[in-house]
N, C-alpha and C positions, 0 to 999 in steps of 0.2 A: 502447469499448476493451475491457472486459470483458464477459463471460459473464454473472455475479455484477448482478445492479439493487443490491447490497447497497454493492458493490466501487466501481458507476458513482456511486453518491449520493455515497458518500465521497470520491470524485476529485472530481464538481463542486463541492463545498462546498470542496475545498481550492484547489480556483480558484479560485472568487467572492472567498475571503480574500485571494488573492492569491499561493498557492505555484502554484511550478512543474513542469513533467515535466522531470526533467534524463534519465532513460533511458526507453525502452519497449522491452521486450526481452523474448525468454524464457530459461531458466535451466533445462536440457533437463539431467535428462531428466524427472526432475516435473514442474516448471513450468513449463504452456505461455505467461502474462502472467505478466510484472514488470514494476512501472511504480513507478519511484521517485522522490519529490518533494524538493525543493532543500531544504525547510525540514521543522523537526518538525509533525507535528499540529497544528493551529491549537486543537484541542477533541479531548476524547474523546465514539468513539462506543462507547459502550455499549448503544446501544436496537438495534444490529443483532446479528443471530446469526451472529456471527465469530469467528476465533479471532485474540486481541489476542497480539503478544507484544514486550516492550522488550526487543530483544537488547544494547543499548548496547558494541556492539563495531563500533570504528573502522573495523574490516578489511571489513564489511560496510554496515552501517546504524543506525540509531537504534534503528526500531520497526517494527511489519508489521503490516496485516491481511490477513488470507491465509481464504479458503473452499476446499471441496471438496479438504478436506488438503494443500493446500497447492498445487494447481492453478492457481491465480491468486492475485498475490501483490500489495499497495499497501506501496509501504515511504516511510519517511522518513529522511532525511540527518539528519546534528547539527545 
């Protein structure tokens, strides 16, 4: 789904736990992926070189890991 092996690890691990893709989309004119999952993080990753951020605003999302400034984007729901 992503460019990002950083982005793709962090998608699969959040499947194996069991969350889901509720969107796959882009969010033009930065972001070419947005791939947003039903539930929060099951875990944090810290071991990858990402940029983490908890927006914790309804209007959007939870949280995000996002690479290459923001080019490909992994968010999670409340």
């Amino acid at each position: 789904m992503f460019h990002s092996k950083e982005l793709n690890t962090i998608l699969n691990t959040e499947l194996a736990y069991g969350n889901r893709v509720v969107e796959n989309t882009n969010w033009l004119p930065k972001c070419q992926r947005l791939v947003i999952l039903q539930n929060r993080f099951f875990k944090c990753y810290s071991e990858h070189e990402l940029s983490y951020r908890k927006l914790n605003d309804p209007h959007y999302w939870y949280a995000e890991y996002s690479t290459n400034k923001g080019v490909e984007l992994l968010a999670c729901r409340f």
